[in-house]
C-alpha positions in Angstrom: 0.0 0.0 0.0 1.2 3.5 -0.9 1.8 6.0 2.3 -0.6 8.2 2.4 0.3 11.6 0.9 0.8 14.5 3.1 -1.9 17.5 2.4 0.8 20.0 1.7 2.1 17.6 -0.7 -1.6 17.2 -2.7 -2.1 21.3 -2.4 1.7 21.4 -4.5 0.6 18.8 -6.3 -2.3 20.8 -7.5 -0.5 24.1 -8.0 1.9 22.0 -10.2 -0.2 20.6 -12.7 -2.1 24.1 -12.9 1.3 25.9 -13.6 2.2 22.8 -16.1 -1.1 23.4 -18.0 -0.8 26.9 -18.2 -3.3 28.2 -15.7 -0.3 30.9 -14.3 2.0 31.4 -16.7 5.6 33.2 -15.5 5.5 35.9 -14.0 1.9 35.8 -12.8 1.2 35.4 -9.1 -0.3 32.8 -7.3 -3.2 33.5 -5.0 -2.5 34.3 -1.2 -1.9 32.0 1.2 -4.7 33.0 3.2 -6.9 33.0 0.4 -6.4 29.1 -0.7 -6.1 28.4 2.9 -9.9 30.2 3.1 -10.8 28.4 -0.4 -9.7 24.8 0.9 -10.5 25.4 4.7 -7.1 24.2 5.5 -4.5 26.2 7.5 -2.7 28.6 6.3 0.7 27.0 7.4 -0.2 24.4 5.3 -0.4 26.4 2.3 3.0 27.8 2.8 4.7 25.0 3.0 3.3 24.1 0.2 4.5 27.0 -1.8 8.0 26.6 -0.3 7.9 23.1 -1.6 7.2 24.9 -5.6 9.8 27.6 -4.6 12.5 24.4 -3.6 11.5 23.0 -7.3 12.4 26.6 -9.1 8.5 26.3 -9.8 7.7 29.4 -8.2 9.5 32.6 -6.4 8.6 33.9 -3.3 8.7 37.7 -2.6 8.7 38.6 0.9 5.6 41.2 1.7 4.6 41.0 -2.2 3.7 37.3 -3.1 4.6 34.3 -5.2 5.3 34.6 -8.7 5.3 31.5 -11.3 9.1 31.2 -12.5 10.2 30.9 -16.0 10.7 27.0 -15.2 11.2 24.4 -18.0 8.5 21.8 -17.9 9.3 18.3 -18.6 8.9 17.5 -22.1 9.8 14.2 -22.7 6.0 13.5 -23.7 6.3 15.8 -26.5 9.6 14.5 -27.7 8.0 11.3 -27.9 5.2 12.2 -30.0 7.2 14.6 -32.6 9.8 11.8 -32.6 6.7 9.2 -33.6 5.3 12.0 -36.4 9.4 12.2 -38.0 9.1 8.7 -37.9 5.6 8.5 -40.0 7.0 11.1 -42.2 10.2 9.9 -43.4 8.0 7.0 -45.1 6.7 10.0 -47.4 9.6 12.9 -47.3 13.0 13.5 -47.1 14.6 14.9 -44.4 15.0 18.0 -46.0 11.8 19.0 -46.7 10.6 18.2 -42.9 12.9 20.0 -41.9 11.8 23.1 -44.2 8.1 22.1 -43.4 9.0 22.0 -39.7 10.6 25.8 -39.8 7.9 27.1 -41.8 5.3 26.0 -39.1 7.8 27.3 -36.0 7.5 30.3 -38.1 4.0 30.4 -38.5 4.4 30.3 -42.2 2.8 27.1 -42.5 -0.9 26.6 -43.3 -2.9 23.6 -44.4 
């Protein structure tokens, strides 16, 4: 049986996947301690060491007296990699590896339209 996960640990959980997904994007703050602590009726102790957690994983900084701010953190993209690495795959069946490559900096470029 898995040990049971501290709350702290599910409240950075939670702030993780948000910040992953895009819901605060760097630079933006997070909400106030009080105010999750209010919003998940948990103390607000709790909340802060969760956000010290984020701020020990370079996810977010804190500002003494002004907040905490979503850093410009790189996520993992190992998915991704996976998936584009699948797509090369499929289309070196029907191109060469020049024109992917052309086709892949037009798109970065957003010169590329169906």
């Amino acid at each position: 049986m898995a040990p049971k996960q501290e709350l702290y640990e599910r409240i950075k959980d939670q702030f993780e996947r948000l910040i992953q997904n895009g819901a605060y994007l760097p630079g933006e703050p997070l909400p106030s301690l009080r105010k999750v602590a209010l919003d998940l009726g948990v103390n607000p102790n709790t909340v802060e060491k969760a956000y010290q957690a984020l701020a020990e994983d370079k996810m977010i900084e804190i500002i003494p007296k002004k907040g905490a701010f979503v850093t410009s953190f790189r996520v993992n993209i190992n998915d991704d990699l996976a998936i584009l690495n699948q797509v090369i795959t499929r289309l070196k069946s029907k191109l060469t590896e020049e024109e992917i490559i052309t086709y892949m900096k037009k798109y970065i470029k957003g010169e590329y339209h169906d």
